[in-house]
DOGU-510555 format. One line per field, with one value per atom (N, C-alpha, C): atom name; z, x, y negated; residue in three letters; residue number from 1. Coordinates in steps of 0.1 Angstrom, whole numbers. Example, Ala and Ser with C-alpha at 12.3 -4.5 7.8 and 13.67 -1.06 7.14 Angstrom:
BEGIN
name = [N,CA,C,N,CA,C]
zz = [78,78,78,71,71,79]
xx = [132,123,132,128,137,129]
yy = [57,45,33,22,11,0]
resn = [ALA,ALA,ALA,SER,SER,SER]
resi = [1,1,1,2,2,2]
% end
This chain:
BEGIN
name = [N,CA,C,N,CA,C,N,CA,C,N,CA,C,N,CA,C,N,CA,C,N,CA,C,N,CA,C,N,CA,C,N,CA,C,N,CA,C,N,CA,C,N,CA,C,N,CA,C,N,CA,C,N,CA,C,N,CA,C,N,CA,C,N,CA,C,N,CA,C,N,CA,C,N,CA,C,N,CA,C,N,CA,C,N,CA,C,N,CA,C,N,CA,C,N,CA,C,N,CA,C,N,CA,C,N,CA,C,N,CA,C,N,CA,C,N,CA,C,N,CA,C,N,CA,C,N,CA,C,N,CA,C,N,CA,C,N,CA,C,N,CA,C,N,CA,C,N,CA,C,N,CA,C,N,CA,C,N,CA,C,N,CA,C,N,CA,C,N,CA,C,N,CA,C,N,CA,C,N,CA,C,N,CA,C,N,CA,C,N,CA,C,N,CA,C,N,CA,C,N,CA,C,N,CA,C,N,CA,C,N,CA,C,N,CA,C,N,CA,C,N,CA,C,N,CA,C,N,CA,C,N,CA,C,N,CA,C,N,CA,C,N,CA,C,N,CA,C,N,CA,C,N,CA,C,N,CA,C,N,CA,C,N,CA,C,N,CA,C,N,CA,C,N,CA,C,N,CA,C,N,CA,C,N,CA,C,N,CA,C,N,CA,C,N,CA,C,N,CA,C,N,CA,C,N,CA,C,N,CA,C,N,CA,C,N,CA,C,N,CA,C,N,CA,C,N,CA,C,N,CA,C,N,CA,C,N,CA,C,N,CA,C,N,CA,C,N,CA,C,N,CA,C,N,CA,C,N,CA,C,N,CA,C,N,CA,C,N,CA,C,N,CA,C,N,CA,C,N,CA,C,N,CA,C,N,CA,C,N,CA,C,N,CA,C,N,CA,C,N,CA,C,N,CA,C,N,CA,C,N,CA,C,N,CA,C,N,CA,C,N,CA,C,N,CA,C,N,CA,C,N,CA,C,N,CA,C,N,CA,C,N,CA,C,N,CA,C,N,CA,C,N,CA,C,N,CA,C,N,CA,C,N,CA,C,N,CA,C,N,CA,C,N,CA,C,N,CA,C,N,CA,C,N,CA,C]
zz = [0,0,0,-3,0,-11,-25,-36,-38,-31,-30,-23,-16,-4,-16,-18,-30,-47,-48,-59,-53,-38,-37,-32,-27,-31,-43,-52,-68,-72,-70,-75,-62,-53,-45,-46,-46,-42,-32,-20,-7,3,14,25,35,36,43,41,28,22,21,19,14,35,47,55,61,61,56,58,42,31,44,49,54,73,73,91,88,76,70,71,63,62,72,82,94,101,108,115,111,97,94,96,94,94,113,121,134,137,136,134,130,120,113,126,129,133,146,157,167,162,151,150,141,140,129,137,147,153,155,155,151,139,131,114,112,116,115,123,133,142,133,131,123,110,98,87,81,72,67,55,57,60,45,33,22,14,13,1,8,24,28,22,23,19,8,-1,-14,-20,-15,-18,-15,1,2,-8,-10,-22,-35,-36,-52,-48,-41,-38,-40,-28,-30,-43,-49,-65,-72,-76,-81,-78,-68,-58,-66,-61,-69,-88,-89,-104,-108,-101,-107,-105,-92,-86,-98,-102,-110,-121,-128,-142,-145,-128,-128,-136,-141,-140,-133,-131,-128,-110,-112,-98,-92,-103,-99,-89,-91,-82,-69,-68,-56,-49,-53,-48,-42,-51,-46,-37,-30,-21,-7,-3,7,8,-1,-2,-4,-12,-12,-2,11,20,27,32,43,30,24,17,20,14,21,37,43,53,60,60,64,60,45,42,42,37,36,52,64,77,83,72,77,72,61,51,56,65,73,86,93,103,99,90,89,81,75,69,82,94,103,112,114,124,114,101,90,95,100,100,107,122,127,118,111,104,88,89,74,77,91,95,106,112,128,137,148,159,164,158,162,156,142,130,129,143,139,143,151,155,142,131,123,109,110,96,100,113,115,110,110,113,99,89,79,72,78,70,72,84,88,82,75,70,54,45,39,34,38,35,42,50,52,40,35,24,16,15,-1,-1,17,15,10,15,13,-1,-9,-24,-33,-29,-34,-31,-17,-12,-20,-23,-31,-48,-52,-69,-68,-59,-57,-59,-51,-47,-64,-69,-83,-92,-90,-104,-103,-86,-86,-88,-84,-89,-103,-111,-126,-133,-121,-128,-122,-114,-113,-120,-122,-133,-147,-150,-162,-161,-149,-150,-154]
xx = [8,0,9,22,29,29,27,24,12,2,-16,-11,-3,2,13,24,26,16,12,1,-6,-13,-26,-12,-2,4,12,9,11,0,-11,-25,-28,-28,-30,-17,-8,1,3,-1,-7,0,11,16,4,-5,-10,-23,-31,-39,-38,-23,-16,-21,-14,-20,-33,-41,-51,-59,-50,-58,-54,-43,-35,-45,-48,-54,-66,-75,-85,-87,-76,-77,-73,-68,-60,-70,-78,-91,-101,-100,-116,-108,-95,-90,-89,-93,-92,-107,-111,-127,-132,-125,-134,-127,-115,-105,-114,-123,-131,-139,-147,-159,-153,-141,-139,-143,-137,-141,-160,-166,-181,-184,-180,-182,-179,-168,-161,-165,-177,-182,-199,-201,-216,-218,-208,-207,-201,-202,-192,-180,-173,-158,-154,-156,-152,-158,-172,-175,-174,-175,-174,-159,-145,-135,-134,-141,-140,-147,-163,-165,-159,-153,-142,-135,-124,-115,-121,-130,-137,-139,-146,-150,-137,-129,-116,-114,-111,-102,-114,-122,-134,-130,-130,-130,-117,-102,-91,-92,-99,-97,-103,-113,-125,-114,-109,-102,-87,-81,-73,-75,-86,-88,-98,-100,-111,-95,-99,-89,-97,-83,-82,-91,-102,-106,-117,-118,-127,-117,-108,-97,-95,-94,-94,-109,-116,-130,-130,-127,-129,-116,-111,-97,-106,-115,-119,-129,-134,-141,-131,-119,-106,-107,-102,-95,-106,-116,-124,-122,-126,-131,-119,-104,-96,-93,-92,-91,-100,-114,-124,-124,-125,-125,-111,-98,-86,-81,-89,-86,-97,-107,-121,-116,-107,-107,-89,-84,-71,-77,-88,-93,-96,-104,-117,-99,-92,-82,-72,-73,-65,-75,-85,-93,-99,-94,-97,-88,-77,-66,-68,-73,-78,-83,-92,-105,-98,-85,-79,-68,-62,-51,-53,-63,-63,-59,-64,-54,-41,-36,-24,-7,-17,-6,-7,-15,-21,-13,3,12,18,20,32,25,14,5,6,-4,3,15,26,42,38,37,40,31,17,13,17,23,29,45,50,61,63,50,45,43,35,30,45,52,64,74,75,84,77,64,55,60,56,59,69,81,98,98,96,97,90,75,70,75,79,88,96,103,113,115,102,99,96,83,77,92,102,105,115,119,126,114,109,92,90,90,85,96,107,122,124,126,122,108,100,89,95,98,103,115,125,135,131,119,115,106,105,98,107]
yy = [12,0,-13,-11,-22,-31,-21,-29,-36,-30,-38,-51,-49,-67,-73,-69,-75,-86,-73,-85,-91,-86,-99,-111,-111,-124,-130,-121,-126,-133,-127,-131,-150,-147,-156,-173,-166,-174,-180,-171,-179,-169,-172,-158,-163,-172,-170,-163,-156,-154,-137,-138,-125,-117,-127,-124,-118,-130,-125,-112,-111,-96,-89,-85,-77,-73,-83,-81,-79,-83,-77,-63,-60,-39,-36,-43,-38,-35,-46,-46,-37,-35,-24,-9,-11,2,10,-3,-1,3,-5,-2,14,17,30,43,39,49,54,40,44,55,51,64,69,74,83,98,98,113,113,104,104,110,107,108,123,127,139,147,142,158,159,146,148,150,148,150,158,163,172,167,171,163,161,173,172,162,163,151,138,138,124,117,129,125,124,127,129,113,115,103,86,88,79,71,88,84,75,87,74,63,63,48,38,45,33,33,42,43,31,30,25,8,6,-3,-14,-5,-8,-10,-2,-4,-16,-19,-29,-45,-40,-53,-56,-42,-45,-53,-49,-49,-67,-67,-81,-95,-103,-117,-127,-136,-150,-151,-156,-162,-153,-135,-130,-116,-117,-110,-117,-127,-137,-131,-135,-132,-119,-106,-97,-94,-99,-94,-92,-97,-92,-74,-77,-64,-52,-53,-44,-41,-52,-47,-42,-46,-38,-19,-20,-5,-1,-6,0,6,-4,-2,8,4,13,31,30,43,47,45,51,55,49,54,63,66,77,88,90,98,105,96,104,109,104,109,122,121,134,144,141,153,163,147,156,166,157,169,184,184,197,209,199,210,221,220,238,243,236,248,254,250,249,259,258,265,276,277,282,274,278,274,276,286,295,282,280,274,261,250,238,229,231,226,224,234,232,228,230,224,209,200,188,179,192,185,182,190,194,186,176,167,155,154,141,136,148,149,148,153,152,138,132,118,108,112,101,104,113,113,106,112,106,86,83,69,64,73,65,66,82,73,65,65,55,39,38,25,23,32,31,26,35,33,18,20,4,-8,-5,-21,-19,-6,-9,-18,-13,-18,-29,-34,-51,-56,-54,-64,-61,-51,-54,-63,-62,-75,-91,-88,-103,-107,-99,-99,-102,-101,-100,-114,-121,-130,-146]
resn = [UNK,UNK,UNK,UNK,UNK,UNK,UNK,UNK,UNK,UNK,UNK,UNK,UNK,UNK,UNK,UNK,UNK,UNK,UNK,UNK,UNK,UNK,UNK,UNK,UNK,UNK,UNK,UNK,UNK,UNK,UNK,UNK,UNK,UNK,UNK,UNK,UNK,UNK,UNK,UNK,UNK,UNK,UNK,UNK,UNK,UNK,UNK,UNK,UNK,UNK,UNK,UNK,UNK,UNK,UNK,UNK,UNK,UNK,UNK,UNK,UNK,UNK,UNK,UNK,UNK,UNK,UNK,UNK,UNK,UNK,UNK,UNK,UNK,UNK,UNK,UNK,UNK,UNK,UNK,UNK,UNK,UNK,UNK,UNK,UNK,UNK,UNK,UNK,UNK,UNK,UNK,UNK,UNK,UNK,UNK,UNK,UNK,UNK,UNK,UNK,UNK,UNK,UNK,UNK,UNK,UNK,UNK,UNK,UNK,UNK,UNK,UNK,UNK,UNK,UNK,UNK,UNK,UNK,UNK,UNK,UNK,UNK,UNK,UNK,UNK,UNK,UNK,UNK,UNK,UNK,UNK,UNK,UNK,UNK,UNK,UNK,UNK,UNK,UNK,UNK,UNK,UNK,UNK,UNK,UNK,UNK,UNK,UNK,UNK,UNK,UNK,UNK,UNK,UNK,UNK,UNK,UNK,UNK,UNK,UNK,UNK,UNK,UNK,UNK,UNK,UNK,UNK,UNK,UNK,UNK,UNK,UNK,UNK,UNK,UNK,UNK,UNK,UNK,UNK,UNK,UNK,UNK,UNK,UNK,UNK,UNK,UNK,UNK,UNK,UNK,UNK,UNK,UNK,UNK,UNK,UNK,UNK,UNK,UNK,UNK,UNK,UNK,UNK,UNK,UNK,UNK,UNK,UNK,UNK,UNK,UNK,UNK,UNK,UNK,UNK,UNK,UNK,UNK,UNK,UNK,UNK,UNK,UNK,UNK,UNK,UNK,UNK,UNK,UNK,UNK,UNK,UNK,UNK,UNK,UNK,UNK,UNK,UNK,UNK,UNK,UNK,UNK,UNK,UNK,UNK,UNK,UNK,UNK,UNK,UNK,UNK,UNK,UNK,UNK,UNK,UNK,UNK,UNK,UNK,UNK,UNK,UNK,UNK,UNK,UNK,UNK,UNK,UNK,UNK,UNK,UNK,UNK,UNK,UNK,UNK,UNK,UNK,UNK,UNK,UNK,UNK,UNK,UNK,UNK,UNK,UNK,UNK,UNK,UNK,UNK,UNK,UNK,UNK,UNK,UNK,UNK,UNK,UNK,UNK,UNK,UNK,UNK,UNK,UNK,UNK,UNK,UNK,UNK,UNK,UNK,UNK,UNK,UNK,UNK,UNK,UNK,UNK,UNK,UNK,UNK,UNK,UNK,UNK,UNK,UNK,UNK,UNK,UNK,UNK,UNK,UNK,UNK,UNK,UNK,UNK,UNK,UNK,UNK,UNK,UNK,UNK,UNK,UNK,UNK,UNK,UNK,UNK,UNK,UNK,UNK,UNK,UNK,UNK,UNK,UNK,UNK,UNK,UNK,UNK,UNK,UNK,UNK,UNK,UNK,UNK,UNK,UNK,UNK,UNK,UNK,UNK,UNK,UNK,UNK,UNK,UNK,UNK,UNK,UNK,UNK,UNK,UNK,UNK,UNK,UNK,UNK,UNK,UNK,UNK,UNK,UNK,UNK,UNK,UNK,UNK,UNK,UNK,UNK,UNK,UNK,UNK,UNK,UNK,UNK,UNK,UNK,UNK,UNK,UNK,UNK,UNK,UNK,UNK,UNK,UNK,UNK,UNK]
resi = [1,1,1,2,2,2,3,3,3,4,4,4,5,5,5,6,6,6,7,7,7,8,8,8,9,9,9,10,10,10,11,11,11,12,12,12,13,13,13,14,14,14,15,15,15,16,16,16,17,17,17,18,18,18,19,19,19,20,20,20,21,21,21,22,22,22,23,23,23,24,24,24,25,25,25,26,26,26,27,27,27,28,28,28,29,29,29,30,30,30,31,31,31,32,32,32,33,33,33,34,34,34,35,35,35,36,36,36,37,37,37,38,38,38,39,39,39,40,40,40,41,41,41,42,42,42,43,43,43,44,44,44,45,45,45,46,46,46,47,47,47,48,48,48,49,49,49,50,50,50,51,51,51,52,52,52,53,53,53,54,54,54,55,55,55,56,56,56,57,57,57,58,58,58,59,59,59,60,60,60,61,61,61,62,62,62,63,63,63,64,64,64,65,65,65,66,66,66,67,67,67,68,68,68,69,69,69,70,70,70,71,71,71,72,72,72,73,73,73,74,74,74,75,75,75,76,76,76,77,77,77,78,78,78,79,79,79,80,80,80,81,81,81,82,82,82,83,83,83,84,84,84,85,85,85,86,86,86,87,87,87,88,88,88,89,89,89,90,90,90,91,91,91,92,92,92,93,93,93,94,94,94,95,95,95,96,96,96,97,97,97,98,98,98,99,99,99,100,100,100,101,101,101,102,102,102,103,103,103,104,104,104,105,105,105,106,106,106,107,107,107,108,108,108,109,109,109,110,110,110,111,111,111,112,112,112,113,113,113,114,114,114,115,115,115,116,116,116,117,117,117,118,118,118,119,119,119,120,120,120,121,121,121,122,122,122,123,123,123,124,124,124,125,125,125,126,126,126,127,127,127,128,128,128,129,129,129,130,130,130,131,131,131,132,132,132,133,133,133,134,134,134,135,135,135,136,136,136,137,137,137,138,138,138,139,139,139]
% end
């Protein structure tokens, strides 16, 4: 998500806007994390995660592909859907893991998602900061 904070301060041109966006998803993402264990004892977990995801994806594309002052507009709604759903949809994945692994295996399935997604981040961190310094190189 470091690149979603990057562009909305390309798009904005504002660190304090860029802010903002950022305590925006933060706050909904705090918000959802309370009833996430709600969500995840009364719903069932797949299409809620599933529909999540679309939603965000949907959400991002619309915001990508929008120009000029209709990207501005929509940076709030990003961030709550972000924030809201991309922290319902890590709740409801971790509380899957008994029913996905047992009890016996739910210590090393854990490690092994938490290890998982910190790699995923370092290289994407990584691709990310090559891609935006060739865009700005190129600017």
């Amino acid at each position: 998500m470091v690149a979603l904070n990057v562009f909305v301060y390309q798009v904005t041109g504002s660190a304090l806007q860029t802010g903002v966006f950022m305590a925006l998803r933060l706050g909904s993402g705090f918000v959802a994390g309370m009833f996430g264990g709600t969500v995840a004892a009364r719903l069932p977990r797949r299409p809620v995660m599933v529909g999540g995801d679309l939603t965000q994806a949907g959400v991002l594309v619309a915001f990508a592909f929008a120009g000029g002052q209709a990207q501005v507009d929509l940076l709030p709604v990003v961030a709550v859907v972000t924030g809201l759903l991309g922290t319902t949809s890590s709740v409801l994945l971790r509380s899957s893991v008994p029913d996905l692994v047992g009890d016996r295996q739910r210590l090393a399935a854990n490690a092994l998602l938490v290890t998982g997604r910190a790699v995923a981040r370092r290289c994407a961190g990584s691709r990310g900061a090559r891609s935006t310094s060739g865009t700005y190189a190129a600017w």
